[in-house]
SETORRO-866663 format. One record per atom (N, C-alpha, C): z, y, x; residue number from 1; residue in one letter; atom name. Coordinates in Angstrom, 3 decimals. Example, Ala and Ser with C-alpha at 12.3 -4.5 7.8 and 13.67 -1.06 7.14 Angstrom:
REM SETORRO-866663
c3->7.800; c2->-5.690; c1->13.190; resi->1; resn->A; name->N
c3->7.800; c2->-4.500; c1->12.300; resi->1; resn->A; name->CA
c3->7.800; c2->-3.300; c1->13.200; resi->1; resn->A; name->C
c3->7.080; c2->-2.250; c1->12.850; resi->2; resn->S; name->N
c3->7.140; c2->-1.060; c1->13.670; resi->2; resn->S; name->CA
c3->7.870; c2->0.030; c1->12.900; resi->2; resn->S; name->C
//
This chain:
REM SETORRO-866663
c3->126.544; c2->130.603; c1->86.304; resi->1; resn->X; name->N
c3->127.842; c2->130.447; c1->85.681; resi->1; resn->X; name->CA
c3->128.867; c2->130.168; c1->86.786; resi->1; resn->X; name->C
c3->129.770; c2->130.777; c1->86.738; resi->2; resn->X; name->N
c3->130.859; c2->130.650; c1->87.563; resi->2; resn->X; name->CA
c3->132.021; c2->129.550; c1->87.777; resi->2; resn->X; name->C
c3->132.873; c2->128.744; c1->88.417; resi->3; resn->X; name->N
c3->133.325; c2->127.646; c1->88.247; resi->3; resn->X; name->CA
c3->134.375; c2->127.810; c1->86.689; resi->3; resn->X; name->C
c3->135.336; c2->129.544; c1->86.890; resi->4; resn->X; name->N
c3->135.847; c2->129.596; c1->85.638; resi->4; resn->X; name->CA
c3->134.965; c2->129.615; c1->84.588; resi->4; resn->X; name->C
c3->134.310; c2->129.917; c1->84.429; resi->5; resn->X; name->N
c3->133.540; c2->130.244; c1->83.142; resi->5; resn->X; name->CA
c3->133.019; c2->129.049; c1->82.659; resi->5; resn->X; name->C
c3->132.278; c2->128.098; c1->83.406; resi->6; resn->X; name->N
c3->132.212; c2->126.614; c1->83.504; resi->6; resn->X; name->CA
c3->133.324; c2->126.053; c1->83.011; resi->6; resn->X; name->C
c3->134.745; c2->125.880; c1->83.602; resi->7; resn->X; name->N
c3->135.663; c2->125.571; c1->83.185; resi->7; resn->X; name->CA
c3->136.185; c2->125.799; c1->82.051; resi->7; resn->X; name->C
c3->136.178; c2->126.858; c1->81.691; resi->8; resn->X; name->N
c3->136.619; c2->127.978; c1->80.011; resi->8; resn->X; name->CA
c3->136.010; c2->127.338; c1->78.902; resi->8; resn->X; name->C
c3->134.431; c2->127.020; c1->79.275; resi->9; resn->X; name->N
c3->133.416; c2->126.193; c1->78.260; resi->9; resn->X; name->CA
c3->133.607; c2->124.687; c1->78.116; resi->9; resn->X; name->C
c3->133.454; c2->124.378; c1->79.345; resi->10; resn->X; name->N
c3->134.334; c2->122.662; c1->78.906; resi->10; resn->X; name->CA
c3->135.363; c2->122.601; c1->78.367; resi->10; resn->X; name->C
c3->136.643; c2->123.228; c1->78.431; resi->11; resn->X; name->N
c3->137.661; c2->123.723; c1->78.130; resi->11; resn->X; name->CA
c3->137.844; c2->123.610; c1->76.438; resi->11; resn->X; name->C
c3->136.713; c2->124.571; c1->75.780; resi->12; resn->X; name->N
c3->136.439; c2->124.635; c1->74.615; resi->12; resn->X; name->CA
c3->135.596; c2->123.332; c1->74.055; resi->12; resn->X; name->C
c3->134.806; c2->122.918; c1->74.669; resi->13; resn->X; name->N
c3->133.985; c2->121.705; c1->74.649; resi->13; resn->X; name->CA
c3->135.171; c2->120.307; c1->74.091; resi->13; resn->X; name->C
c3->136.161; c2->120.997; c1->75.429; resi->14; resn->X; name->N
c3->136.932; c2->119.514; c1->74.915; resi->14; resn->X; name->CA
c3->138.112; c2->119.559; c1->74.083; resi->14; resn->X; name->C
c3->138.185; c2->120.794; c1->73.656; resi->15; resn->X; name->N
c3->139.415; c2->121.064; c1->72.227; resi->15; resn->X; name->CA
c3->138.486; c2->120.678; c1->71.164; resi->15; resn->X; name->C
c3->137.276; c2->121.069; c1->71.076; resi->16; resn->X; name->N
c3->136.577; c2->120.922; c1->69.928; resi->16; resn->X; name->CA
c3->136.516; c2->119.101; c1->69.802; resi->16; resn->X; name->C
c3->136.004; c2->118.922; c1->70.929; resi->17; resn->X; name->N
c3->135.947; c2->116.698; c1->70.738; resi->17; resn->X; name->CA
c3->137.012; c2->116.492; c1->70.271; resi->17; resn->X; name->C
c3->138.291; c2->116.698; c1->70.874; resi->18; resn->X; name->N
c3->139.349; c2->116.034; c1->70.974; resi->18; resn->X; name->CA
c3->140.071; c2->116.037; c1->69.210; resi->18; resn->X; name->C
c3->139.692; c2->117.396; c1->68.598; resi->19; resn->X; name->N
c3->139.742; c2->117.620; c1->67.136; resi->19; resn->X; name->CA
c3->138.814; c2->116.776; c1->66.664; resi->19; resn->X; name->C
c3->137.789; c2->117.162; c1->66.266; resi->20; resn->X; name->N
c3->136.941; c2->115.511; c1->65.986; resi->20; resn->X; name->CA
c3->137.176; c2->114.816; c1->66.116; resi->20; resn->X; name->C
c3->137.813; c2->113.689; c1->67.188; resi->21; resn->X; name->N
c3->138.057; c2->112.643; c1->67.327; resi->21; resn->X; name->CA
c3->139.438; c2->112.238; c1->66.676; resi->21; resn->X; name->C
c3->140.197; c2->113.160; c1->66.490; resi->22; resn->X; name->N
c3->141.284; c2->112.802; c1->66.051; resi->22; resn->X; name->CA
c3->141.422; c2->112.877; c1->64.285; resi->22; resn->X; name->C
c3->140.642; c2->113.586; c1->63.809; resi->23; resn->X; name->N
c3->140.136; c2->113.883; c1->62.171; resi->23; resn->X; name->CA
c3->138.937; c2->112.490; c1->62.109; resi->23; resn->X; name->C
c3->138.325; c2->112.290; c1->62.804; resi->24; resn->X; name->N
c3->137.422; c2->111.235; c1->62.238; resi->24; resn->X; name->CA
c3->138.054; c2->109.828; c1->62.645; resi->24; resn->X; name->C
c3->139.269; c2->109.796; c1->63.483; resi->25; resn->X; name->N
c3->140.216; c2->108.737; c1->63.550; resi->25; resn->X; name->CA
c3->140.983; c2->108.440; c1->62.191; resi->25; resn->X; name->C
c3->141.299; c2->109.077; c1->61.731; resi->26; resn->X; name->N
c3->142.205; c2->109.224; c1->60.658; resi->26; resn->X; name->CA
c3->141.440; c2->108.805; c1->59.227; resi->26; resn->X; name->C
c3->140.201; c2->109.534; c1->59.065; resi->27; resn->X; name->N
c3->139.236; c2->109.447; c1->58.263; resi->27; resn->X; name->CA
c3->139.155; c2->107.888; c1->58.585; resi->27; resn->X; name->C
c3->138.821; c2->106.998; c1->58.978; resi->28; resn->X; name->N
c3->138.394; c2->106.023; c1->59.423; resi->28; resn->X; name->CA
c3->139.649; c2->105.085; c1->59.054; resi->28; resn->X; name->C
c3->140.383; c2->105.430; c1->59.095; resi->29; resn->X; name->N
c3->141.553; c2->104.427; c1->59.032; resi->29; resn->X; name->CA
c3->141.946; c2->104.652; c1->57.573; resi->29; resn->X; name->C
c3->141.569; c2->105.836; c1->56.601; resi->30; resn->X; name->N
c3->141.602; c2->105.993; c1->55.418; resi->30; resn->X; name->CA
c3->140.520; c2->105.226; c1->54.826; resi->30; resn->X; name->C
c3->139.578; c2->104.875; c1->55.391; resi->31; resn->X; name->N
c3->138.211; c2->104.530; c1->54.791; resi->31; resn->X; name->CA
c3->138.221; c2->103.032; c1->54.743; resi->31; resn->X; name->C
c3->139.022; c2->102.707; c1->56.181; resi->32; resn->X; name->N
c3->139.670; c2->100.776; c1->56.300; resi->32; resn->X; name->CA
c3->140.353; c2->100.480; c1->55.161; resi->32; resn->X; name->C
c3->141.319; c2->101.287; c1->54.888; resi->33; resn->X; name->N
c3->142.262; c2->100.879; c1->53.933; resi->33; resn->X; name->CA
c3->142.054; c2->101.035; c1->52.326; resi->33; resn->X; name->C
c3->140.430; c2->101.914; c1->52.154; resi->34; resn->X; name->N
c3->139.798; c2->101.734; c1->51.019; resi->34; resn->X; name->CA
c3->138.977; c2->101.062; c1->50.503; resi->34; resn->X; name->C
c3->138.925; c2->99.511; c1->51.949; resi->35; resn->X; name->N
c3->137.628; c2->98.453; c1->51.886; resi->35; resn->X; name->CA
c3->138.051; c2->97.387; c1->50.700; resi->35; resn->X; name->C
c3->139.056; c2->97.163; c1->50.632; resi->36; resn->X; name->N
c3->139.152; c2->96.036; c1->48.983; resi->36; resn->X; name->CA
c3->139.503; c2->97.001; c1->47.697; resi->36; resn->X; name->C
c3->139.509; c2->98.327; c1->47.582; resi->37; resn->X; name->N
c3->139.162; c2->98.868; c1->46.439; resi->37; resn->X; name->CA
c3->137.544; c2->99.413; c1->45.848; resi->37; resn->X; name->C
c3->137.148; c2->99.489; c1->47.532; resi->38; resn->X; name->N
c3->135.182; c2->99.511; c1->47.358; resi->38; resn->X; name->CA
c3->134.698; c2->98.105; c1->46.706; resi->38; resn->X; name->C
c3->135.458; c2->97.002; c1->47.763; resi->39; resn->X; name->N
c3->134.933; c2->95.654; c1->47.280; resi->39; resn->X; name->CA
c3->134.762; c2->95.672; c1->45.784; resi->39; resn->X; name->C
c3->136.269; c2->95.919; c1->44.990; resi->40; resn->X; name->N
c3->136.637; c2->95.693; c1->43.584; resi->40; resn->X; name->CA
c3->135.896; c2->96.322; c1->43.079; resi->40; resn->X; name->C
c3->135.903; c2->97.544; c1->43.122; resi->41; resn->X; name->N
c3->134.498; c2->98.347; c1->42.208; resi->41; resn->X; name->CA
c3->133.452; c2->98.021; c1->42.227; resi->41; resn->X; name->C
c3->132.818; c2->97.535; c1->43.319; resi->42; resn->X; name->N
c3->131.577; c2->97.012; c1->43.904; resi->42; resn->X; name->CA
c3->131.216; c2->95.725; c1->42.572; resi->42; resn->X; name->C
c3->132.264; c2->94.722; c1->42.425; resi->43; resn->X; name->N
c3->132.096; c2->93.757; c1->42.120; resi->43; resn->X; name->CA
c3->132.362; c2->94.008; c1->40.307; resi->43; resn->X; name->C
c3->133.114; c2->95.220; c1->40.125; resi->44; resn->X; name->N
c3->133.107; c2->95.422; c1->38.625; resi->44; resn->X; name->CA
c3->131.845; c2->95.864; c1->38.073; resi->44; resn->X; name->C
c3->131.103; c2->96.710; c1->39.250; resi->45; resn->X; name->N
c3->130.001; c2->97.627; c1->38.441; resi->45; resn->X; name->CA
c3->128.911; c2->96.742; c1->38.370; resi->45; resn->X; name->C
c3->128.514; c2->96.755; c1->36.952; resi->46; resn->X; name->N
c3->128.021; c2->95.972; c1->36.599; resi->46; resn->X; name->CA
c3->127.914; c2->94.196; c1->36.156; resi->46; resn->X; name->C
c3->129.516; c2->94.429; c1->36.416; resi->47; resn->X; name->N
c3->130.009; c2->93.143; c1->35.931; resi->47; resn->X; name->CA
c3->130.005; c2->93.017; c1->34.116; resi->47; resn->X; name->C
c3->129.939; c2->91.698; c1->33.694; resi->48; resn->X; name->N
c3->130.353; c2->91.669; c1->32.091; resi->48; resn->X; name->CA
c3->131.482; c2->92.658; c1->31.618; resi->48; resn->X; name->C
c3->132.385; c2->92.519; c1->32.592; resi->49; resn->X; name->N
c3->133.328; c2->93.622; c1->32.084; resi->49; resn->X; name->CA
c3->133.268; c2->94.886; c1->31.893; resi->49; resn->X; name->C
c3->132.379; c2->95.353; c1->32.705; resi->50; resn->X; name->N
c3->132.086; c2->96.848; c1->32.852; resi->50; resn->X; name->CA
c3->131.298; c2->96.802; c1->32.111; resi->50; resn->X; name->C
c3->130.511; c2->96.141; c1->31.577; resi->51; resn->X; name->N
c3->129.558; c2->96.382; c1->30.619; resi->51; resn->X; name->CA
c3->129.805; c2->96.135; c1->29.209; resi->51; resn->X; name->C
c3->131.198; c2->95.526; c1->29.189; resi->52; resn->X; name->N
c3->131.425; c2->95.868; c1->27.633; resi->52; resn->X; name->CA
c3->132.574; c2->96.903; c1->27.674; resi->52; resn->X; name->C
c3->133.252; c2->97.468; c1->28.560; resi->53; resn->X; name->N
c3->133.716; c2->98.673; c1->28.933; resi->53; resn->X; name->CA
c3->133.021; c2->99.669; c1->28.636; resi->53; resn->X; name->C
c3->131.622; c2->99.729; c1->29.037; resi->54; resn->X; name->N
c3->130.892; c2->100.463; c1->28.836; resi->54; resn->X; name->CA
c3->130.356; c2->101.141; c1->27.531; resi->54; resn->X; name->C
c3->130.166; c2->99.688; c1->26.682; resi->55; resn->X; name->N
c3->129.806; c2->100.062; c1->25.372; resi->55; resn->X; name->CA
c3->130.874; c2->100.106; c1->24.644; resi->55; resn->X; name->C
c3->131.847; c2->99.672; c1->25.244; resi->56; resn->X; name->N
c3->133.406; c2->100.199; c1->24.172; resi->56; resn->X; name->CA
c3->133.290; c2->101.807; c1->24.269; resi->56; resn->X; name->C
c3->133.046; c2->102.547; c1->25.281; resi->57; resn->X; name->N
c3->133.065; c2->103.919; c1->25.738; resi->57; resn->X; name->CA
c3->131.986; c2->104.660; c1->24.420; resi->57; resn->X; name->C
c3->130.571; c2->103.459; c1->24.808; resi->58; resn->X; name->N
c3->129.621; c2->104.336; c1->24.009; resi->58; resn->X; name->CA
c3->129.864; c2->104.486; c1->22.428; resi->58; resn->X; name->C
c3->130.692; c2->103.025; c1->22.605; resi->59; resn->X; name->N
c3->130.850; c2->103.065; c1->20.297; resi->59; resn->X; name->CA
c3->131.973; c2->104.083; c1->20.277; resi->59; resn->X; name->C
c3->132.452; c2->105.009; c1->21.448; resi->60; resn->X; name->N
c3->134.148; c2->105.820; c1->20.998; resi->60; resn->X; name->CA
c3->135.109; c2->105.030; c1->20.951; resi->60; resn->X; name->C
c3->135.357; c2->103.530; c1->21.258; resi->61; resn->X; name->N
c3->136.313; c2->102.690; c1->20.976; resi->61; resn->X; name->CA
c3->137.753; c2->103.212; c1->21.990; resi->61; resn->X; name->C
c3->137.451; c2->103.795; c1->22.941; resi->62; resn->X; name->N
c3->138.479; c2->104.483; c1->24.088; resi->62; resn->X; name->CA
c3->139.011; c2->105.606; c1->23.783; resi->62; resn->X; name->C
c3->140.127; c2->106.142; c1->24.071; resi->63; resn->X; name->N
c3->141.141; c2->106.456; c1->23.916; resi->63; resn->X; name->CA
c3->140.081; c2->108.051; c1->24.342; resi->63; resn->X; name->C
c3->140.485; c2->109.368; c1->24.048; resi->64; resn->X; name->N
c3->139.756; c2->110.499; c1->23.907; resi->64; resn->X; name->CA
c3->139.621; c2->111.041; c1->25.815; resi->64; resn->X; name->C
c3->141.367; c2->110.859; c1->25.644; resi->65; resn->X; name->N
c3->142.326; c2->111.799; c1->26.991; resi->65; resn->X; name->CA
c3->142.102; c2->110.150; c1->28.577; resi->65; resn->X; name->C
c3->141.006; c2->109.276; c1->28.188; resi->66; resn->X; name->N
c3->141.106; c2->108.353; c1->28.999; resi->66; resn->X; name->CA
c3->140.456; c2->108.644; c1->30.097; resi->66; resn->X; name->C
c3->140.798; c2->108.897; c1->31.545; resi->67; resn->X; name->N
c3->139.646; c2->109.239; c1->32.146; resi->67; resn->X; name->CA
c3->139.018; c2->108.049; c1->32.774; resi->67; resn->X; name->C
c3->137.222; c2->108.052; c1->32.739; resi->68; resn->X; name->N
c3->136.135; c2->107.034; c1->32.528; resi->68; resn->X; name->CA
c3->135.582; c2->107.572; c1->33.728; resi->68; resn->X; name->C
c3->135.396; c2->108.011; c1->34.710; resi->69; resn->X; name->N
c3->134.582; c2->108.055; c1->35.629; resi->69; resn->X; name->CA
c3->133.821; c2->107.015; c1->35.867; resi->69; resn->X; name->C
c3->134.491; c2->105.812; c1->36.049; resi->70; resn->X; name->N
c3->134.067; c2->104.147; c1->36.514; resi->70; resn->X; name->CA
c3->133.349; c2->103.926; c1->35.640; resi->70; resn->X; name->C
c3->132.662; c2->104.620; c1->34.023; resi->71; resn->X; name->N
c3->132.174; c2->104.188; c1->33.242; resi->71; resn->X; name->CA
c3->130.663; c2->105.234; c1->33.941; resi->71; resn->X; name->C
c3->130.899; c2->105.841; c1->34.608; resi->72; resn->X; name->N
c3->129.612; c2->106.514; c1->34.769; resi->72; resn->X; name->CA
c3->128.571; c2->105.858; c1->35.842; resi->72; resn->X; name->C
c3->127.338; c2->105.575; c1->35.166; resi->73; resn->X; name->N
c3->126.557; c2->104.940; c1->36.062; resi->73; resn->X; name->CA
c3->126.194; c2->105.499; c1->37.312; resi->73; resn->X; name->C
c3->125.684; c2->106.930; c1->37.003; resi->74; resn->X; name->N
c3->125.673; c2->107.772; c1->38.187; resi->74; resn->X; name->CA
c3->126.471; c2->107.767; c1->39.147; resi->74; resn->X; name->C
c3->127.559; c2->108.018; c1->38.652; resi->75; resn->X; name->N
c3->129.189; c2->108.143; c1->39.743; resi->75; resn->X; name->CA
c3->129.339; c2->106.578; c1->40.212; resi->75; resn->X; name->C
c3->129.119; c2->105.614; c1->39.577; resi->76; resn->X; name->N
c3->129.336; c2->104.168; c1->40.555; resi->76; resn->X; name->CA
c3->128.057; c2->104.080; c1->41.264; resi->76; resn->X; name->C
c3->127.104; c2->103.948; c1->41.039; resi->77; resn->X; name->N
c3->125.815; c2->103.954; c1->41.975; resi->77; resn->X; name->CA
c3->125.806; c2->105.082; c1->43.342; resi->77; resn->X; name->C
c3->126.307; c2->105.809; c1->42.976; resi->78; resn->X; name->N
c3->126.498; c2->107.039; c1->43.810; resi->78; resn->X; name->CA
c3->127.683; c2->106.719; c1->44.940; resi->78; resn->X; name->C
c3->128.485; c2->106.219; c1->44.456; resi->79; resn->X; name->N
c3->129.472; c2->105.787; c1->45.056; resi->79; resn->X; name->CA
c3->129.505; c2->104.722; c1->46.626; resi->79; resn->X; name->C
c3->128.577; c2->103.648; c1->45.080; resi->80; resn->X; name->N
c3->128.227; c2->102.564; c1->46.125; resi->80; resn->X; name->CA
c3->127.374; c2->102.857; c1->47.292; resi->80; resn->X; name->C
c3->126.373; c2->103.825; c1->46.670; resi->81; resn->X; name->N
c3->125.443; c2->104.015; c1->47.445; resi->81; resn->X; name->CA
c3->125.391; c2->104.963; c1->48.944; resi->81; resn->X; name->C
c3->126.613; c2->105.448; c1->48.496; resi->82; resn->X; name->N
c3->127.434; c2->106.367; c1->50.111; resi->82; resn->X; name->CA
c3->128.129; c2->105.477; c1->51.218; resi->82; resn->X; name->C
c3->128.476; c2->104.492; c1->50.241; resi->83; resn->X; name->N
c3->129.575; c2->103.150; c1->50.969; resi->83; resn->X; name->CA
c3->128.466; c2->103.054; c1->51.728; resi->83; resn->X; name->C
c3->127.246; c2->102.293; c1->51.384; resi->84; resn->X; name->N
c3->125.835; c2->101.775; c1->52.226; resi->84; resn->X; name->CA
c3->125.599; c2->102.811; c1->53.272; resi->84; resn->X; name->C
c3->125.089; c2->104.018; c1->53.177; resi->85; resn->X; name->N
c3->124.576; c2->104.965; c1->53.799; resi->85; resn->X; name->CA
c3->126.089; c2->105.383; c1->55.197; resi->85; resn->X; name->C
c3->127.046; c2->105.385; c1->54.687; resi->86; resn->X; name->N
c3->128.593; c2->105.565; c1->55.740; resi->86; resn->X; name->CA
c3->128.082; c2->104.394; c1->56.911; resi->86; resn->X; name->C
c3->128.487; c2->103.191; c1->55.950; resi->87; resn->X; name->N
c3->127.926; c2->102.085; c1->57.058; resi->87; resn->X; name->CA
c3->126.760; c2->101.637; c1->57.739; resi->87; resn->X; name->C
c3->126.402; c2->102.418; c1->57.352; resi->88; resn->X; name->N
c3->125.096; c2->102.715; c1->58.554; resi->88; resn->X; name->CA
c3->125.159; c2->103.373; c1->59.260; resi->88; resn->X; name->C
c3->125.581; c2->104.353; c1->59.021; resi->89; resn->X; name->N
c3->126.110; c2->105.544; c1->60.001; resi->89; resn->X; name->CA
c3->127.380; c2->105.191; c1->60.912; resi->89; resn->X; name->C
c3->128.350; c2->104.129; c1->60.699; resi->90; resn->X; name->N
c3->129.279; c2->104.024; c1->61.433; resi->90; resn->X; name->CA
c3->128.414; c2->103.013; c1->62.725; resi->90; resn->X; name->C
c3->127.337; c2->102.539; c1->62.603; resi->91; resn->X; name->N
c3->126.515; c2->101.372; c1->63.802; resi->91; resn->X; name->CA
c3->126.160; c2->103.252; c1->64.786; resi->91; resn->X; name->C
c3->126.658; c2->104.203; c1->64.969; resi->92; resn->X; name->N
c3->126.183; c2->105.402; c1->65.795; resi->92; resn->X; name->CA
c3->125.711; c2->104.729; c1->67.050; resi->92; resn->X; name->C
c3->124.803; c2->104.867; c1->67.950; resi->93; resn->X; name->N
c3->124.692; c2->104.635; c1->69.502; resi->93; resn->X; name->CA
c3->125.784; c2->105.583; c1->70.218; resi->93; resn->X; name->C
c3->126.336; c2->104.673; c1->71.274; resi->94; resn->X; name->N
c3->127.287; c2->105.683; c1->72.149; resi->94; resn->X; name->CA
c3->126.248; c2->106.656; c1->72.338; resi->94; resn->X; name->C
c3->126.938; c2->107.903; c1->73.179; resi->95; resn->X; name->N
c3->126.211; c2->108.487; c1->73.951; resi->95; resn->X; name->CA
c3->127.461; c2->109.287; c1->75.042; resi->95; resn->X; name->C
c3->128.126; c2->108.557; c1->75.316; resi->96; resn->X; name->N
c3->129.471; c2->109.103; c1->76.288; resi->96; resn->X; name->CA
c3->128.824; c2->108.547; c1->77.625; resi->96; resn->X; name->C
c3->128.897; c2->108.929; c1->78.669; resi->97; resn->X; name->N
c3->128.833; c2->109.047; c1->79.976; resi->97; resn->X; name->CA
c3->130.187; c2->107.597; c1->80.304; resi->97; resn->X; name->C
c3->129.066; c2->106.779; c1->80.849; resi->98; resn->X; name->N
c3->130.163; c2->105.357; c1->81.426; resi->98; resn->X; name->CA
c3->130.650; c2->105.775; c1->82.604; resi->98; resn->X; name->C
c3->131.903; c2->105.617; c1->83.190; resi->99; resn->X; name->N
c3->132.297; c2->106.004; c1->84.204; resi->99; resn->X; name->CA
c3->132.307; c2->104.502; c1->85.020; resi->99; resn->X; name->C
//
């Protein structure tokens, strides 16, 4: 490989990081600012409240046009359960070259 051609590929190497880094910056700072609405859900699902929420839903007591997502067990477990799996994934090992 030649020094340009070398160069051309890092080149591309480092438009591609530098996009990543700047989309998963952003992502990240969207994801900070969604930590006390995870908390709140966290702490509804399966709270007394949600659970007579719940069966208000199941007797039809709710409104037709209401949208219930938060009533879905799947969709809150699912939810929560990405929150867990993200934060695990955010502990990544570096792997950048220390200068």
């Amino acid at each position: 490989m030649t020094n340009l051609q070398r160069i051309s590929r890092m080149e591309q190497l480092f438009d591609r990081a530098s996009e990543a880094v700047t989309e998963l910056s952003a992502a990240l700072d969207k994801y900070q600012a969604a930590q006390e609405a995870i908390a709140t859900l966290s702490a509804y699902y399966g709270s007394g409240e949600w659970k007579q929420d719940f069966a208000d839903d199941e007797a039809g007591r709710l409104p037709a046009g209401l949208k219930r997502g938060v009533l879905s067990e799947d969709g809150m477990w699912n939810l929560l359960a990405e929150v867990r799996e993200l934060n695990d994934r955010l502990s990544l090992p570096q792997k950048c070259h220390k200068n």
